[in-house]
C-alpha positions in Angstrom: 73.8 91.4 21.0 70.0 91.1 21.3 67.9 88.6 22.1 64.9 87.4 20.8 62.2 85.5 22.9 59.9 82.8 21.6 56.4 82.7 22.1 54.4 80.0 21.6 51.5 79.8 19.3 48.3 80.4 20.4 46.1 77.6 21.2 43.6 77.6 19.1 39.8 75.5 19.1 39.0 73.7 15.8 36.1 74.3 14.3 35.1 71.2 14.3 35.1 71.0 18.0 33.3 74.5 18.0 31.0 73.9 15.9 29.9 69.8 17.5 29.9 71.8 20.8 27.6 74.3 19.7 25.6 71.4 18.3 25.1 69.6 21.1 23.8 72.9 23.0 21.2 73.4 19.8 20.1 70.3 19.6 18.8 69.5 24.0 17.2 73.1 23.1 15.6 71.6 19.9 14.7 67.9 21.8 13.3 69.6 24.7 11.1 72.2 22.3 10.0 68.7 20.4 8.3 67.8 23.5 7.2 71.2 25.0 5.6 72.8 22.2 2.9 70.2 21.8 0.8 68.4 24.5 -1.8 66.2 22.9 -4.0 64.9 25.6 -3.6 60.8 24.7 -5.5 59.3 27.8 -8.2 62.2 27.5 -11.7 61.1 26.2 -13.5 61.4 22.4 -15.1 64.4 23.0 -11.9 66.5 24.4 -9.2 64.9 21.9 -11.4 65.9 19.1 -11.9 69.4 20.7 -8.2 69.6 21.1 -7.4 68.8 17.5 -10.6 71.7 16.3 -8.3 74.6 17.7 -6.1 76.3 15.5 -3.2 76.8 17.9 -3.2 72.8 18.3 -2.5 72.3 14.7 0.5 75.1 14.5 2.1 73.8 17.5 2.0 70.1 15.9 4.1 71.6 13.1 6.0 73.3 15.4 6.7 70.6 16.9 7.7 68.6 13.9 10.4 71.1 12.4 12.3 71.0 16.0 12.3 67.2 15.8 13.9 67.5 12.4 16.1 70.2 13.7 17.0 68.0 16.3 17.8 64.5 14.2 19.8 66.8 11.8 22.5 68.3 15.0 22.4 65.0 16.0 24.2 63.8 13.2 26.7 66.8 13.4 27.7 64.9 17.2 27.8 61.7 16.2 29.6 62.7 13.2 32.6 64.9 14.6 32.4 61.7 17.8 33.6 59.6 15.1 36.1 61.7 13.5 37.5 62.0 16.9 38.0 58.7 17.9 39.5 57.7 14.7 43.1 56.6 16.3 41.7 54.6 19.6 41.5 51.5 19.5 37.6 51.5 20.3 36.8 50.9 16.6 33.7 48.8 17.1 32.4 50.9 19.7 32.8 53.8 17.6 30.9 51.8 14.9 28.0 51.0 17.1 27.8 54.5 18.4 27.8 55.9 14.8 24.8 53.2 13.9 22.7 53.6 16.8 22.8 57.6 16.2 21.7 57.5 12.7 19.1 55.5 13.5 17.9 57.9 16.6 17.9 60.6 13.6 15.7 58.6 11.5 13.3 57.2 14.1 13.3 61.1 15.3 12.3 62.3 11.7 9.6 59.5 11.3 8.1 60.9 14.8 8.7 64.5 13.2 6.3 63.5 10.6 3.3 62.1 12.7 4.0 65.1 14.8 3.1 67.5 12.0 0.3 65.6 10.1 -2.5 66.5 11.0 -1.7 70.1 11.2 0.1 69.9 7.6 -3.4 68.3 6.3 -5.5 71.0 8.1 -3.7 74.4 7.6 -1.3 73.4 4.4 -3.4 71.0 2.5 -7.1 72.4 3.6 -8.2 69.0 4.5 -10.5 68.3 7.0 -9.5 67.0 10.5 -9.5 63.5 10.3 -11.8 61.2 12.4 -11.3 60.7 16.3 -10.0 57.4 15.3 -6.9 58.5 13.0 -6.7 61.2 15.9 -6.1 58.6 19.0 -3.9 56.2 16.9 -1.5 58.6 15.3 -1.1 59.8 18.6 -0.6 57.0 20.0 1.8 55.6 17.7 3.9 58.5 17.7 3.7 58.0 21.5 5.0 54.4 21.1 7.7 55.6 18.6 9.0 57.9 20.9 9.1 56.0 24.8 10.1 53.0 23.4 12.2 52.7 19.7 13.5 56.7 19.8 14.7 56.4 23.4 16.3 52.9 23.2 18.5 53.8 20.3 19.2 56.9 22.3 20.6 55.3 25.3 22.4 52.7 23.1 24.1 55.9 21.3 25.0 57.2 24.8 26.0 54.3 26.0 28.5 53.1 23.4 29.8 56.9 23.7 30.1 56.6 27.1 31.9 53.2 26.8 34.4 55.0 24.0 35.0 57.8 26.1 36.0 55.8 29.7 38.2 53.6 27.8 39.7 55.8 25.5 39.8 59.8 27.4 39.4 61.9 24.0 36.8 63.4 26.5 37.0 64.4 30.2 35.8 60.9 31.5 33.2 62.9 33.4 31.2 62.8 30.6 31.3 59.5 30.2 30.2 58.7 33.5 27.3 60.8 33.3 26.3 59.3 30.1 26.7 55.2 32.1 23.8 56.8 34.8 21.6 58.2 32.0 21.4 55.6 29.4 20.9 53.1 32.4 18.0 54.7 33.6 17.2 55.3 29.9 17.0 51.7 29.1 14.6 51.0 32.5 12.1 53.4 31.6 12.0 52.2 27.6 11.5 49.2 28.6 8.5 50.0 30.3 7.7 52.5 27.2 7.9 55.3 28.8 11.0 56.4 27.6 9.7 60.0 26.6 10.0 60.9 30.4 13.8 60.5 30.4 14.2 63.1 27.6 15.3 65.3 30.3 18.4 63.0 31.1 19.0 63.2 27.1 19.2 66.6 27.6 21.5 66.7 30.6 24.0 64.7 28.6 23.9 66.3 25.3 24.6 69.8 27.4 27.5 67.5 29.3 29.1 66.7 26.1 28.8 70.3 25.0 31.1 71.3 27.8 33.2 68.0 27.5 33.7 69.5 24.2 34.1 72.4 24.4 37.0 72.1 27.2 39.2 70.0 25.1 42.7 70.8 24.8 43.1 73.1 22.0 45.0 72.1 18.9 48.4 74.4 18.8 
């Protein structure tokens, strides 16, 4: 008489989960490249803003910097999205709510700041306009300055926050994660307040590549 030996089935990642980790990852390197690939010198004087605008390389890296933003708001939606699906049984319904509505409106703020970031170099190099005055120069840079250390960031941290909350209470994540994201969007909130939230963007980072791993080590669907 022979035997026969069963063998489990293999544990296997959803997609979903695969493809909201891989988002995560995408979207810190898109949020960080938002930042780095354009420096426009706000507190400089007349002379040297204008002189920074005039050169050709300016104006690319202000569209540059404006398709990473939109690449950014755009993975940012895949997170919060598949966040939501995922918590769909807890009982952390409102949270989940909030989370959902303070990420969608990070997305927008993030493609309104993807537009003044690419403006100028869209009505120079696309449109063959002239550069505007120093004027529109210092106050669309300022104002996208504004947009992002203060309204961006502060719906940010409340979107990391309310995750943060959903995960402690609820585990569908290593609570790790959720810890991390407590510190961040605390220190978040301090610096926003002061509007200078664009200097945290490196603890937006360090949570969005946290909740890529937190992710990505889920127990795997059998």
């Amino acid at each position: 008489m022979t035997t026969t030996t069963a063998t489990p089935r293999a544990r296997t990642r959803s997609s979903a989960a695969t493809a909201a980790s891989a988002a995560s990852v995408l979207f810190a390197v898109a949020l960080f490249w938002t930042v780095a690939s354009i420096n426009v010198p706000h507190t400089a004087d007349d002379a040297k803003l204008l002189e920074w605008w005039q050169q050709s390389g300016s104006q690319v890296s202000g569209i540059v910097s404006q398709f990473c933003a939109i690449a950014a708001a755009l993975l940012f939606v895949v997170i919060i999205n598949y966040f939501r699906a995922l918590t769909t049984k807890t009982a952390a319904v409102q949270w989940t709510a909030f989370a959902r509505s303070m990420g969608l409106i990070f997305s927008t703020t993030l493609l309104i700041s993807a537009a003044l970031r690419g403006v100028i170099g869209h009505m120079v190099k696309v449109d063959g306009q002239p550069l505007p005055g120093i004027e529109i120069l210092r106050y669309s840079t300022a104002l996208n300055y504004n947009l992002i250390g203060s309204i961006t960031m502060t719906t940010l941290g409340l979107t990391i926050l309310s995750v943060s909350v959903v995960v402690v209470r609820t585990l569908v994540l290593g609570r790790w994660v959720g810890y991390v994201g407590l510190g961040c969007s605390a220190i978040i909130f301090i610096a926003s307040a002061a509007m200078i939230g664009q200097y945290t963007i490196i603890l937006a980072l360090l949570w969005s590549l946290s909740l890529s791993v937190a992710i990505w080590r889920q127990p795997a669907a059998r």
